[in-house]
Backbone bond lengths (Angstrom), bond angles and torsions (degrees), N, CA, C in turn:
res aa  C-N    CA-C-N  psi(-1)  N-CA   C-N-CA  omega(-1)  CA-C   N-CA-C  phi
1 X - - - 1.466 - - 1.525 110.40 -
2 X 1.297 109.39 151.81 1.803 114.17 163.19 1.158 98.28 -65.02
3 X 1.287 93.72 154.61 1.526 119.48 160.59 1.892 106.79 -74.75
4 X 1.480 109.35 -69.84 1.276 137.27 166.32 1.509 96.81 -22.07
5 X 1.704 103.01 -83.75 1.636 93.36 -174.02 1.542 142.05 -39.06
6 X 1.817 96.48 -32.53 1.798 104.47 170.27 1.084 89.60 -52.27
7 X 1.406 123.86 -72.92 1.464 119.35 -129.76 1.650 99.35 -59.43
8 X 1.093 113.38 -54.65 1.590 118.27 175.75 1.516 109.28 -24.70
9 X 1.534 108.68 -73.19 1.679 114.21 -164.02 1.851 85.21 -51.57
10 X 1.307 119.46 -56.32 1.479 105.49 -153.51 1.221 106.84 -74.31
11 X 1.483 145.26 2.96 1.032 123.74 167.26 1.629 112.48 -113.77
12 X 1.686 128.25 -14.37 1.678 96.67 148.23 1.529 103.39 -65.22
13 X 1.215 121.27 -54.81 1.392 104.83 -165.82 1.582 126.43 -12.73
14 X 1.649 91.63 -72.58 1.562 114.10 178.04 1.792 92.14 -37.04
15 X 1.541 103.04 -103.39 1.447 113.77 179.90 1.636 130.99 -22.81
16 X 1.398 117.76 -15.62 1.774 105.53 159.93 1.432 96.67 -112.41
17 X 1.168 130.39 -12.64 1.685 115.27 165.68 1.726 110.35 -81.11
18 X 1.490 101.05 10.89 1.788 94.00 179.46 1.524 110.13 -117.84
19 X 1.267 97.18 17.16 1.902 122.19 166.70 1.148 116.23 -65.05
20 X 1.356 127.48 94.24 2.037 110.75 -178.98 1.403 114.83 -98.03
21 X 1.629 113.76 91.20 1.373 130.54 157.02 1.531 122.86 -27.06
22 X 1.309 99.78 -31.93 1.414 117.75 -170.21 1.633 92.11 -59.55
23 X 1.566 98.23 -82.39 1.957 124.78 170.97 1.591 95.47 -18.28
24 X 1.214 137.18 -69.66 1.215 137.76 -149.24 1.294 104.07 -93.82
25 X 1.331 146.86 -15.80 1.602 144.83 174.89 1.489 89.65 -91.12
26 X 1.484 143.80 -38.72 1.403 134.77 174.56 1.167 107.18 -40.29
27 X 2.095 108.49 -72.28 1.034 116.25 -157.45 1.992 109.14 -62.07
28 X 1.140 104.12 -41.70 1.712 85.14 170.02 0.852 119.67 -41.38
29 X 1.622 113.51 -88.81 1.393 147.13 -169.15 1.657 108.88 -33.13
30 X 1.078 120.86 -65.99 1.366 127.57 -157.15 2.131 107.10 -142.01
31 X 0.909 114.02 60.16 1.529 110.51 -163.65 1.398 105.81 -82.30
32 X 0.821 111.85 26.69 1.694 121.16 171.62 1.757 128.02 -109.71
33 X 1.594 84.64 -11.68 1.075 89.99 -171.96 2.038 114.99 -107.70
34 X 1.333 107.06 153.18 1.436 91.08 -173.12 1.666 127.96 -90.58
35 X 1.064 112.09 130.47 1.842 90.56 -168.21 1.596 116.36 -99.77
36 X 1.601 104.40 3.10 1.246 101.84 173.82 1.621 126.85 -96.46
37 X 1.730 98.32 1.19 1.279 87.75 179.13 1.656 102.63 -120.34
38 X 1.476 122.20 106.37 1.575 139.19 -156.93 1.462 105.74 -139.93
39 X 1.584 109.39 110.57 1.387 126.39 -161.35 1.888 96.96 -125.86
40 X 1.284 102.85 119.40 1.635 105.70 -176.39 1.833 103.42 -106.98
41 X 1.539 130.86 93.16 1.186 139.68 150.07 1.285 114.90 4.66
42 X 1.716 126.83 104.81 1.758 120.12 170.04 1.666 85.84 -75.81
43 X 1.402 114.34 147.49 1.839 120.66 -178.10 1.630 85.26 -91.63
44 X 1.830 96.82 153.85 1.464 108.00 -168.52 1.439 118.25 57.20
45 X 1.024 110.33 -3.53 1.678 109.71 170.71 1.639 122.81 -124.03
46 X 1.109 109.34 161.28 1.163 115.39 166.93 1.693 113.01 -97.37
47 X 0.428 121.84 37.95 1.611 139.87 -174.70 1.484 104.64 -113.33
48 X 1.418 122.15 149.96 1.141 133.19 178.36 1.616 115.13 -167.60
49 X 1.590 98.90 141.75 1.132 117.26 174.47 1.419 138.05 -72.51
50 X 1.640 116.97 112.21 2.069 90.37 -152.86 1.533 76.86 -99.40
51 X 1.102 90.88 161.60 2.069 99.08 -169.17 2.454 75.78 -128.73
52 X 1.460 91.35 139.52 1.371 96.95 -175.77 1.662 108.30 -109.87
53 X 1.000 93.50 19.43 1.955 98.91 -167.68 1.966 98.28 -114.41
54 X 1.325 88.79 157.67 1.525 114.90 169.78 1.119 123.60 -124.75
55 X 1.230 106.66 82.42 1.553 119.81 169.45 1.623 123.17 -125.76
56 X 1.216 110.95 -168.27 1.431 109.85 170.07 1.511 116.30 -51.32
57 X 0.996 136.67 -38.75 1.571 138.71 -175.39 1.173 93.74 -56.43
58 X 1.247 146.19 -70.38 1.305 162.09 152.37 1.564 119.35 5.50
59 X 1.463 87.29 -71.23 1.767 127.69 166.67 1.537 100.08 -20.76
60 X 1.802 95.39 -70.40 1.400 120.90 -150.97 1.582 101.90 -87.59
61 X 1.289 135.17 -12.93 1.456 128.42 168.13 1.690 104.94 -102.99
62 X 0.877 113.64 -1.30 2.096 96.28 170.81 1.637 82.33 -128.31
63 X 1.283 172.74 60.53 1.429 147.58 94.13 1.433 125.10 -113.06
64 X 1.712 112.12 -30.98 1.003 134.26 173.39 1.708 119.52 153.81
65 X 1.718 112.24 173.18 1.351 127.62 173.64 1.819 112.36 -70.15
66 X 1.468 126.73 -19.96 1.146 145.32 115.97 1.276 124.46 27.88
67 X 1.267 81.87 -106.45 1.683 123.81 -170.17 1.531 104.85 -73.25
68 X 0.602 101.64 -39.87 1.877 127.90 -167.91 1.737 97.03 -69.86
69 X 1.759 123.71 -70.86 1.273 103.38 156.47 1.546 134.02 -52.13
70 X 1.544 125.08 -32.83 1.283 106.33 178.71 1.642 115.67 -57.18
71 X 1.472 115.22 -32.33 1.277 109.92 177.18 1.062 130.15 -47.31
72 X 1.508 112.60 -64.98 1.456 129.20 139.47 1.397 100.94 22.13
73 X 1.603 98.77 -87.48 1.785 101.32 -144.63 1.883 97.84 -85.17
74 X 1.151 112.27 -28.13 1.502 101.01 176.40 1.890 114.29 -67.28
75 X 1.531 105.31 -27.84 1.588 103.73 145.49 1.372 146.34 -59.77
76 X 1.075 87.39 -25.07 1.844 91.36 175.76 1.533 105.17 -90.03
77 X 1.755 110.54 -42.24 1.383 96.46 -172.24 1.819 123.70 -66.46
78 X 1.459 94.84 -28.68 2.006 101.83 170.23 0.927 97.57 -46.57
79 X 1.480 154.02 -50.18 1.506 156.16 -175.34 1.624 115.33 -68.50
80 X 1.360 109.69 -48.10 1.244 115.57 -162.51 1.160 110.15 -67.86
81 X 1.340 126.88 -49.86 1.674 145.15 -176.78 0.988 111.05 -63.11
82 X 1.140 130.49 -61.98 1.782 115.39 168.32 1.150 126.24 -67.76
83 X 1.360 129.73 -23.25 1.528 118.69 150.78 1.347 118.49 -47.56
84 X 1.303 111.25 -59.67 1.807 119.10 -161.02 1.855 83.15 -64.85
85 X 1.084 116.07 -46.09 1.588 108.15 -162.94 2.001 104.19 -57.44
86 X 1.062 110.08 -29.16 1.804 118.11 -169.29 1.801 88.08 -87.18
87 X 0.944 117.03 -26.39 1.762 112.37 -157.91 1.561 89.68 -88.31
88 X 1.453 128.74 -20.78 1.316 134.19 -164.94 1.673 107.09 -100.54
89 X 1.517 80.35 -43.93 1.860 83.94 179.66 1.920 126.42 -88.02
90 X 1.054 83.75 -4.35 2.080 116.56 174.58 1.224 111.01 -134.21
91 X 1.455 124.40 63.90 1.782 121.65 162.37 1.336 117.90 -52.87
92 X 1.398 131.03 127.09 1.364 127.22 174.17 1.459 126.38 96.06
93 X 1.616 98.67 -19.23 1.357 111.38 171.31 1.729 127.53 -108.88
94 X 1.296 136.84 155.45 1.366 115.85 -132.97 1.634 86.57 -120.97
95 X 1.459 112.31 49.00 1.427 119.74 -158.77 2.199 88.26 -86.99
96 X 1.239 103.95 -36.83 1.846 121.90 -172.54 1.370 90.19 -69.09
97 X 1.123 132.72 -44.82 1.544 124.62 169.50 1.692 122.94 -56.09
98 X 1.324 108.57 -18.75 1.563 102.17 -172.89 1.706 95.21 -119.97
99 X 1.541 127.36 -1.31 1.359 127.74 166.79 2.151 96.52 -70.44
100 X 1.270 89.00 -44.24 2.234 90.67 -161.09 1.711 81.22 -72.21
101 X 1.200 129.47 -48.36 1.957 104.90 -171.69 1.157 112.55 -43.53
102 X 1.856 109.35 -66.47 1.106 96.49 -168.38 1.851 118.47 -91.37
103 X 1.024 85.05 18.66 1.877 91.10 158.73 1.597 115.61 -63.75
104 X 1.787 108.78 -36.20 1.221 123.13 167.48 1.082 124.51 -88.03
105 X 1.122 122.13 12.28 1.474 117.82 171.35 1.397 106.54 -96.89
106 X 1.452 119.50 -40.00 1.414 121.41 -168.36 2.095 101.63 -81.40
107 X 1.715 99.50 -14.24 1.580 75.68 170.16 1.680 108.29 -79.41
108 X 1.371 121.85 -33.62 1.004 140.78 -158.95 2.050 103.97 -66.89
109 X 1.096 119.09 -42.59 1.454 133.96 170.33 2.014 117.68 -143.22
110 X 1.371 102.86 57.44 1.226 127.19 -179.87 2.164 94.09 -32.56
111 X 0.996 122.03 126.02 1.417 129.48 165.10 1.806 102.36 -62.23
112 X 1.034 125.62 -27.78 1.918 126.95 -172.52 1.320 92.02 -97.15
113 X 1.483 146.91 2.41 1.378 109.48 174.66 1.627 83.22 -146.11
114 X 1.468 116.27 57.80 2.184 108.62 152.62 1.840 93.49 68.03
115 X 1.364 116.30 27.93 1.323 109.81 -174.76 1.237 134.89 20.87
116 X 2.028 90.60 52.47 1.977 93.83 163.75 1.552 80.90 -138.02
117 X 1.923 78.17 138.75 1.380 105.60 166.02 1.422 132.12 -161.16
118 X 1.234 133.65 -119.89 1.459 118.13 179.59 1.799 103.89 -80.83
119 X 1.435 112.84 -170.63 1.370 124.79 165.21 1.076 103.81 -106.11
120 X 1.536 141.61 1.41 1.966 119.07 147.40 1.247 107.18 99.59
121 X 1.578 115.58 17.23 1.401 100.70 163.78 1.711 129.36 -39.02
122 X 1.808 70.10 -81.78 1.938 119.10 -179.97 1.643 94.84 -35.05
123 X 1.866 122.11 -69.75 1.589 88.50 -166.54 1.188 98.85 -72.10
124 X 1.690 146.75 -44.15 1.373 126.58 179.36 1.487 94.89 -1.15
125 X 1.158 117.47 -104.77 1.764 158.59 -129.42 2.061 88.56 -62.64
126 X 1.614 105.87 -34.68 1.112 111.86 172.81 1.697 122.13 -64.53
127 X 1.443 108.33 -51.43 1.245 94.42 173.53 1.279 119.56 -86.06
128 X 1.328 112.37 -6.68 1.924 116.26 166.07 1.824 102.90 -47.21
129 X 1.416 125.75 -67.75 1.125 136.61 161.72 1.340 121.33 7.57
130 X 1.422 103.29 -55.90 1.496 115.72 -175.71 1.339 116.76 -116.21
131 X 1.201 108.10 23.79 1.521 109.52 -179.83 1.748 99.68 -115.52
132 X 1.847 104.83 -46.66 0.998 118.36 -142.85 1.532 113.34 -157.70
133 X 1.659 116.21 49.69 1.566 111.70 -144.93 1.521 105.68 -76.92
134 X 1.321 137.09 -21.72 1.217 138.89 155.18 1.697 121.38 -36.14
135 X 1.280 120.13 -34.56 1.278 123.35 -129.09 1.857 58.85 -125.97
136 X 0.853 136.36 -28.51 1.749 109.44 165.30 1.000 112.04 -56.54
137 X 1.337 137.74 -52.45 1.154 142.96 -130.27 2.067 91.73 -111.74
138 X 1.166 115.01 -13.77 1.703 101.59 177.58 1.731 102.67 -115.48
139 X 1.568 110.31 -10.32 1.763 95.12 165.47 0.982 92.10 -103.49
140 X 1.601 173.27 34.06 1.530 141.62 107.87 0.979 119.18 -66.77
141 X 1.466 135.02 -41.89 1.374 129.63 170.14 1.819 101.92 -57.59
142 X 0.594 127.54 -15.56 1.579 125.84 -168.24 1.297 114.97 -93.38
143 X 1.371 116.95 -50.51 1.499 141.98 -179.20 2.059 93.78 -65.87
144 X 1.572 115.53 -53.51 1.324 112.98 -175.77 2.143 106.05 -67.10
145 X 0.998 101.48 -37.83 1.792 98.50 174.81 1.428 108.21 -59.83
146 X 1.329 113.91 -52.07 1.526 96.27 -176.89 1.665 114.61 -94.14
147 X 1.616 128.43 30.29 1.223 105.33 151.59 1.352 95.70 -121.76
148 X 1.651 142.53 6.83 1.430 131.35 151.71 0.897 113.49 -75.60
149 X 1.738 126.26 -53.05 1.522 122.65 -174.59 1.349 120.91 -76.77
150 X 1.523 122.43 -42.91 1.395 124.83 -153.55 1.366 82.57 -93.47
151 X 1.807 120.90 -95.99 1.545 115.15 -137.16 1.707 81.70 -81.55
152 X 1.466 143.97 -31.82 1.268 115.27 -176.42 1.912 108.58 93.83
153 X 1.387 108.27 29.69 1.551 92.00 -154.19 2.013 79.73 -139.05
154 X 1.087 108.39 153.17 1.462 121.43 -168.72 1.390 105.93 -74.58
155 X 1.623 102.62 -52.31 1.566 91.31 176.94 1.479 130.40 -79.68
156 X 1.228 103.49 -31.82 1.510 88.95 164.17 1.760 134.24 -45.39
157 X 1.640 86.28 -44.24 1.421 92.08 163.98 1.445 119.93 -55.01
158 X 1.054 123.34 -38.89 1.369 133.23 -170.95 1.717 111.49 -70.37
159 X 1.146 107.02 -26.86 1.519 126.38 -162.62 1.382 110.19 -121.56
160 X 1.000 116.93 -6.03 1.706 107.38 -167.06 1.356 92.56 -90.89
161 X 1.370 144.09 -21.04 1.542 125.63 -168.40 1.289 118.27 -72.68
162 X 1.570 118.28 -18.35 1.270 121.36 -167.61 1.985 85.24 -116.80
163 X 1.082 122.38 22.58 1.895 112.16 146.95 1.318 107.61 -112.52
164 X 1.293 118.38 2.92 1.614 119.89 -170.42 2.141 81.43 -92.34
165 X 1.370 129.87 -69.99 0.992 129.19 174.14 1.401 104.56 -20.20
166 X 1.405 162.45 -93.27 1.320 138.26 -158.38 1.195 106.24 -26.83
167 X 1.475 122.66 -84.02 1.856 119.04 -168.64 1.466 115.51 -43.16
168 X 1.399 99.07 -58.70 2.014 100.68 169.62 1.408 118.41 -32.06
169 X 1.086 125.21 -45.42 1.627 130.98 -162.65 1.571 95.25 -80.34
170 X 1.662 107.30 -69.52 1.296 106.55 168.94 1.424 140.93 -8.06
171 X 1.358 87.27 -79.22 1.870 108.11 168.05 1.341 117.01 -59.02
172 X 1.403 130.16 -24.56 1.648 142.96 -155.36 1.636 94.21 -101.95
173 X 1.158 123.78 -37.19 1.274 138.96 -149.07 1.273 121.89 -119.03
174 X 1.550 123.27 -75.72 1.286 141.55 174.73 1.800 106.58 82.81
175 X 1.571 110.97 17.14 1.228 116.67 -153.97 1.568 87.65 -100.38
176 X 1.214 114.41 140.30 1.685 121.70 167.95 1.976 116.29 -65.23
177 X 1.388 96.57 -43.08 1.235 107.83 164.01 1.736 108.26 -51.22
178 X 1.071 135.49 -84.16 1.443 155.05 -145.05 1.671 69.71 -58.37
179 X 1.481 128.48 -75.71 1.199 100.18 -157.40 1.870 141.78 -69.88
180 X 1.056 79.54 -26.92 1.449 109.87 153.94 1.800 135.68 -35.32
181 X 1.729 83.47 -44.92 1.690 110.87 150.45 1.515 126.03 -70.39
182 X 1.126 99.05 -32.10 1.753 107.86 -179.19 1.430 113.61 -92.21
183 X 1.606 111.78 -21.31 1.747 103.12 168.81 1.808 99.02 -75.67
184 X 1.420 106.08 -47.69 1.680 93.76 -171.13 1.062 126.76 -50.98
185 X 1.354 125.47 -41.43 1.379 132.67 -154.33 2.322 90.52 -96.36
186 X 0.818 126.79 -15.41 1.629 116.04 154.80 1.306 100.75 -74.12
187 X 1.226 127.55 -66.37 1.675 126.66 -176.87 1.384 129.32 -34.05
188 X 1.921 114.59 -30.52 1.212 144.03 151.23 1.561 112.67 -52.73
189 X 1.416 103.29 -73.89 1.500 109.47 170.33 1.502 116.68 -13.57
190 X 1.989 96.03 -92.51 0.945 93.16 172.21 1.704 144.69 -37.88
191 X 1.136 118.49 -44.34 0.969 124.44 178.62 1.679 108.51 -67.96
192 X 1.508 130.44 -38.64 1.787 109.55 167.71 1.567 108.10 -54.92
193 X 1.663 132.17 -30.27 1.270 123.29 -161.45 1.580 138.77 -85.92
194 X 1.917 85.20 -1.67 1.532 102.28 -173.76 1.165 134.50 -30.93
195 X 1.593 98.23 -49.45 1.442 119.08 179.60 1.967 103.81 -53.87
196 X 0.988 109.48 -69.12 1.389 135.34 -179.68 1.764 114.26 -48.85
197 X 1.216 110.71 -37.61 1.640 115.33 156.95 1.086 112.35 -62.09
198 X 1.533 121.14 -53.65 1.390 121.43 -155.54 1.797 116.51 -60.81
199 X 1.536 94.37 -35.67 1.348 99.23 -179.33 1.594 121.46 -90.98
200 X 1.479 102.79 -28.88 1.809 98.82 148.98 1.399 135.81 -56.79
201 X 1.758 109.43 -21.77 1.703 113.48 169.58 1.628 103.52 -66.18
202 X 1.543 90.74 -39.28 1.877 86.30 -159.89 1.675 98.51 -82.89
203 X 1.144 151.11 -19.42 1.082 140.23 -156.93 2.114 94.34 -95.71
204 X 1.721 106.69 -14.55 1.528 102.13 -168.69 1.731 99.24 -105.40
205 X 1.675 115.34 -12.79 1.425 127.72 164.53 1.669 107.21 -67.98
206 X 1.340 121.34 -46.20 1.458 118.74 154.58 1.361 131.47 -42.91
207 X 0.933 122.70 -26.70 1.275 132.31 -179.25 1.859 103.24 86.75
208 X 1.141 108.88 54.04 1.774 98.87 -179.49 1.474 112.17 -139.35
209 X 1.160 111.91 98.88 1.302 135.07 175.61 1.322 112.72 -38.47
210 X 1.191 104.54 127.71 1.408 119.27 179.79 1.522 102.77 -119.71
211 X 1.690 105.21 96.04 1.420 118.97 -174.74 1.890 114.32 -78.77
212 X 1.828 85.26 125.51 1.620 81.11 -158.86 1.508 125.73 -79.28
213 X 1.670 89.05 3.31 1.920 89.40 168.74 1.846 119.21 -89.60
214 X 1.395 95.08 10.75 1.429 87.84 156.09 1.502 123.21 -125.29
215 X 1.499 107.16 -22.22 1.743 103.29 166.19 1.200 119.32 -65.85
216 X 1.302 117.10 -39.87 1.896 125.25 -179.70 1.897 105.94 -55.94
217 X 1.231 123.94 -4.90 1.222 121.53 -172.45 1.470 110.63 -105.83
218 X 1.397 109.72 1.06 1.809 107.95 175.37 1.294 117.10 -95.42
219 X 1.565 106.24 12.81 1.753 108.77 -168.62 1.925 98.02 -128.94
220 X 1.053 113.00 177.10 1.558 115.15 -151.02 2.278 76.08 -100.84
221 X 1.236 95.55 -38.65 1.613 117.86 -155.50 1.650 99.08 -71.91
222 X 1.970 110.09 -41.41 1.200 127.12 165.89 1.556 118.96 -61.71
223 X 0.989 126.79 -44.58 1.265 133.89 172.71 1.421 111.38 -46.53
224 X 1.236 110.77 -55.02 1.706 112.94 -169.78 1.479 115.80 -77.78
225 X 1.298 105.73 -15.94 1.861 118.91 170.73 1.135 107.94 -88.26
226 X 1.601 120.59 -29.58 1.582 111.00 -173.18 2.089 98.48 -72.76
227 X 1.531 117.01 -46.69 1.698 120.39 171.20 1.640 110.55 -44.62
228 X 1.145 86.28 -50.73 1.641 85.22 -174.57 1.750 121.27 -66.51
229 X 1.853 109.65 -26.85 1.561 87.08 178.14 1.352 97.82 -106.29
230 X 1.488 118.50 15.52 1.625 111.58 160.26 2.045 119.09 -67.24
231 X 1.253 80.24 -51.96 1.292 99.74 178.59 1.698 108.99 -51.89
232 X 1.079 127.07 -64.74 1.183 143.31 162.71 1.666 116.84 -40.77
233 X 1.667 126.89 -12.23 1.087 110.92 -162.61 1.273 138.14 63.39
234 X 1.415 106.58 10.52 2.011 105.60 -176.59 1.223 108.31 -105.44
235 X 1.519 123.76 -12.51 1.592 122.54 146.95 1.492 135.90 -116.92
236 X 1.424 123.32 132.84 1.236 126.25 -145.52 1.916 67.91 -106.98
237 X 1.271 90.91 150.00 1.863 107.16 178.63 1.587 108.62 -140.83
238 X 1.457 95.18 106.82 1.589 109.56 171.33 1.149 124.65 -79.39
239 X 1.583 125.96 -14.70 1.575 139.99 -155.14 1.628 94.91 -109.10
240 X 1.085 83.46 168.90 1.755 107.86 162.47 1.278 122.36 -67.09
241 X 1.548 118.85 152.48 1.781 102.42 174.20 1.912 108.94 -82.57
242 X 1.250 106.13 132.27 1.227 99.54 163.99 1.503 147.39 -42.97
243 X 1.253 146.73 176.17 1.366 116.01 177.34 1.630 98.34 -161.20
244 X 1.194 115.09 101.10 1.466 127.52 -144.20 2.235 98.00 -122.97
């Protein structure tokens, strides 16, 4: 490998994954409103979840479900395009693999906004796209079955698509690189969500249910899992529908 070339992929990478779509669909859309201060309701409790990131989730609970998808896709594509562009312009070399990491790093601690920003789904899933666009679409569905059906628990759901990515890549690949990409970018994960774990351990060490037909409804990704295991019968829903 170049030397030169890393540095290249990793620094547009970094620098258009340190673009906050979020910041700029606010400030149009709704500039009155604040996006850093986003508090998600424990049900039956007075307790609440402060989520410290600015991203689309964000987006989509102070302006709308909207706004909230357009982010979405202008997030994934800052990621997506310069990967696919390095994977196109470097065949064979795993230079498109280190453009989508640190595509997520700069959403994750953007250098233009005091390095806070989203938790890295969206480009995750963005530079998956161009690495691996199948393997979006069978570790989220996968990651969402086993935290609705199996353990039943929000975050897993929330989290399991990007632990399904190790084996996916693996099996798809057999490439040290590819996997290599899929330990970092969970290791990333985890690390934007600390805040946000910490207080889901302690609120499930309490013993206080966090009923998932109303948390699954603050996310664009939640929404379509909460229809789908309605429809299906695999969640019984005592609450109200949300309105985000």
């Amino acid at each position: 490998m170049n030397p030169l070339t890393v540095l290249l992929a990793a620094v547009v990478g970094y620098l258009l994954g340190s673009i906050s779509f979020a910041r700029l669909v606010g400030k149009l859309a709704a500039p009155q409103e604040d996006l850093t201060k986003t508090e998600i309701p424990v049900p039956d409790s007075d307790e609440k979840i402060n989520m410290g990131s600015i991203s689309a989730t964000t987006v989509s609970m102070h302006i709308g479900p909207k706004y909230g998808f357009l982010t979405v896709v202008l997030d994934m594509l800052k990621v997506a395009l310069p990967t696919l562009a390095f994977r196109l312009l470097y065949p064979g070399e795993p230079y498109f693999l280190m453009a989508a990491a640190t595509g997520m790093v700069g959403h994750i601690w953007p250098v233009y906004h005091r390095f806070k920003g989203g938790r890295g789904l969206s480009a995750m899933y963005g530079g998956m796209f161009a690495i691996d666009w199948i393997g979006v679409f069978a570790t989220s569905l996968g990651g969402a079955f086993l935290g609705m059906f199996v353990f039943r628990d929000i975050l897993v759901a929330y989290m399991g698509g990007l632990w399904l990515l190790i084996p996916w890549l693996w099996f798809r690949t057999y490439d040290p690189w590819h996997i290599t990409y899929a330990v970092v970018v969970n290791v990333l994960f985890v690390l934007s969500m600390i805040s946000e774990i910490k207080q889901y351990i302690r609120f499930k060490r309490e013993r206080k249910d966090i009923d998932l037909s109303v948390t699954m409804q603050y996310t664009a990704m939640g929404r379509g899992m909460y229809k789908m295991a309605k429809r299906f019968g695999f969640l019984k829903d005592k609450s109200q529908s949300v309105e985000v």
